[in-house]
N, C-alpha and C positions, 0 to 999 in steps of 0.2 A: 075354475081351478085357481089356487092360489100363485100366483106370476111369482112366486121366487119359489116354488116345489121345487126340490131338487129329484133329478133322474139318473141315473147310471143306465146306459144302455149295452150290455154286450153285441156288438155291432159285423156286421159283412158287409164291406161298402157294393159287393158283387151281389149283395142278397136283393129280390126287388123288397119280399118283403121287411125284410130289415131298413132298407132306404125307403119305406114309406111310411113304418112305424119312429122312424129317427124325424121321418118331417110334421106326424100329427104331434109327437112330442113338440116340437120348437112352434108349431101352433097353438099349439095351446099354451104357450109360453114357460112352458119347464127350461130349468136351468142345467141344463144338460150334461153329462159326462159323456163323452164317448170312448168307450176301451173296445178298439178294433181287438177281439179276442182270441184271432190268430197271430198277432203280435205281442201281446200282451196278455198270455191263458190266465185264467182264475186258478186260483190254487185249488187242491184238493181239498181241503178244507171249505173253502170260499165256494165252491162250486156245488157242496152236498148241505151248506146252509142255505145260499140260495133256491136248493129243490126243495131244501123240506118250507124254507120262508112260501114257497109258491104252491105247496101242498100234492107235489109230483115227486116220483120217483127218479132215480138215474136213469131207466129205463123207459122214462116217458119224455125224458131229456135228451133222448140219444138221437141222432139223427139216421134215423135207422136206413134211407135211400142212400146214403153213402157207403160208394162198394166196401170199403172199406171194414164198413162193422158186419158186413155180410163176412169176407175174410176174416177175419178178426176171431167169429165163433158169436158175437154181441147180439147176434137177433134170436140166438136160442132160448127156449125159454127156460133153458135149464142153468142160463150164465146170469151170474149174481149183481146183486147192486154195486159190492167192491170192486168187480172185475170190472163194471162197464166203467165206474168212477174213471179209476187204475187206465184205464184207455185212453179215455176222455182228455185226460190230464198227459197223457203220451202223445194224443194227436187229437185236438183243439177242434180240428176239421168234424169232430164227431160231435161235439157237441150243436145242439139244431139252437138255432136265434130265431128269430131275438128274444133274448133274456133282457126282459125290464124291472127294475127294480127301484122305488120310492119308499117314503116314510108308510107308504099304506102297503104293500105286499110288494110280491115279485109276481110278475107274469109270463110266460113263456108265448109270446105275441102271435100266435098262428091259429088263426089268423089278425093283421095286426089292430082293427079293431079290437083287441082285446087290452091292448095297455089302458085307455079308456076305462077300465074295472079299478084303476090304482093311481090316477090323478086326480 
C-alpha cells in the first residue's frame, strides 16, 4: 500500500470490530481520519454517497441488531431506503461500522478484513 493513502474511517471506539479495523488501517500505514460518527454523524447526503460509492443499499447499512430499528419499523421489508436514510441521520446508533472509505471504494468492514479490498 502506498504509506501516504489516505482513510476516513466512520469509527465506534466501543465497536471490537471497528477498533481493529482502525489498527489494520494504521498498519498498514494509511493516513487515517478518524470521525467517531456518533459525535460527528455524516450527512444525509454524505451518507447515501457513501452506500452507493460501496455498492450497498441503506438497508444493507443499517444496523439492523439494534433495538432500535426493530422499534423504528426499519427491519420491515416494506420500509424504504428514504425512511431508513431519514433514521439513520436521526440516530447515528443505527448506522452499522465500520464504514471505510479511500481513493479506491468504500467498504462496509464486516468483517474487518474487508477494508483490505480498498488499500
Amino acid at each position: 500500500m502506498n504509506r501516504s493513502a489516505k482513510a476516513t474511517i466512520f469509527h465506534n471506539p466501543l465497536c471490537g470490530t471497528s477498533r481493529k479495523t482502525l489498527e489494520i488501517l494504521r498498519e498498514e500505514g494509511a493516513d487515517v481520519e478518524v470521525r467517531e460518527y456518533l459525535k460527528a454523524p455524516p450527512s444525509r447526503g454524505e451518507l447515501a454517497a457513501l452506500y452507493a460509492r460501496a455498492g450497498i443499499s441503506p438497508r444493507e447499512g443499517l444496523r439492523a441488531k439494534e433495538p432500535l430499528a426493530d422499534e423504528l419499523g426499519l427491519t420491515s421489508p416494506e420500509t424504504d431506503d428514504d425512511t431508513i436514510l431519514d433514521a439513520m441521520v436521526a440516530h447515528p446508533i443505527l448506522i452499522n461500522r465500520p464504514l471505510v472509505e479511500t481513493e479506491k471504494g468504500v467498504r462496509l468492514c464486516r468483517p474487518q478484513d474487508k477494508v483490505r479490498e480498498i488499500l
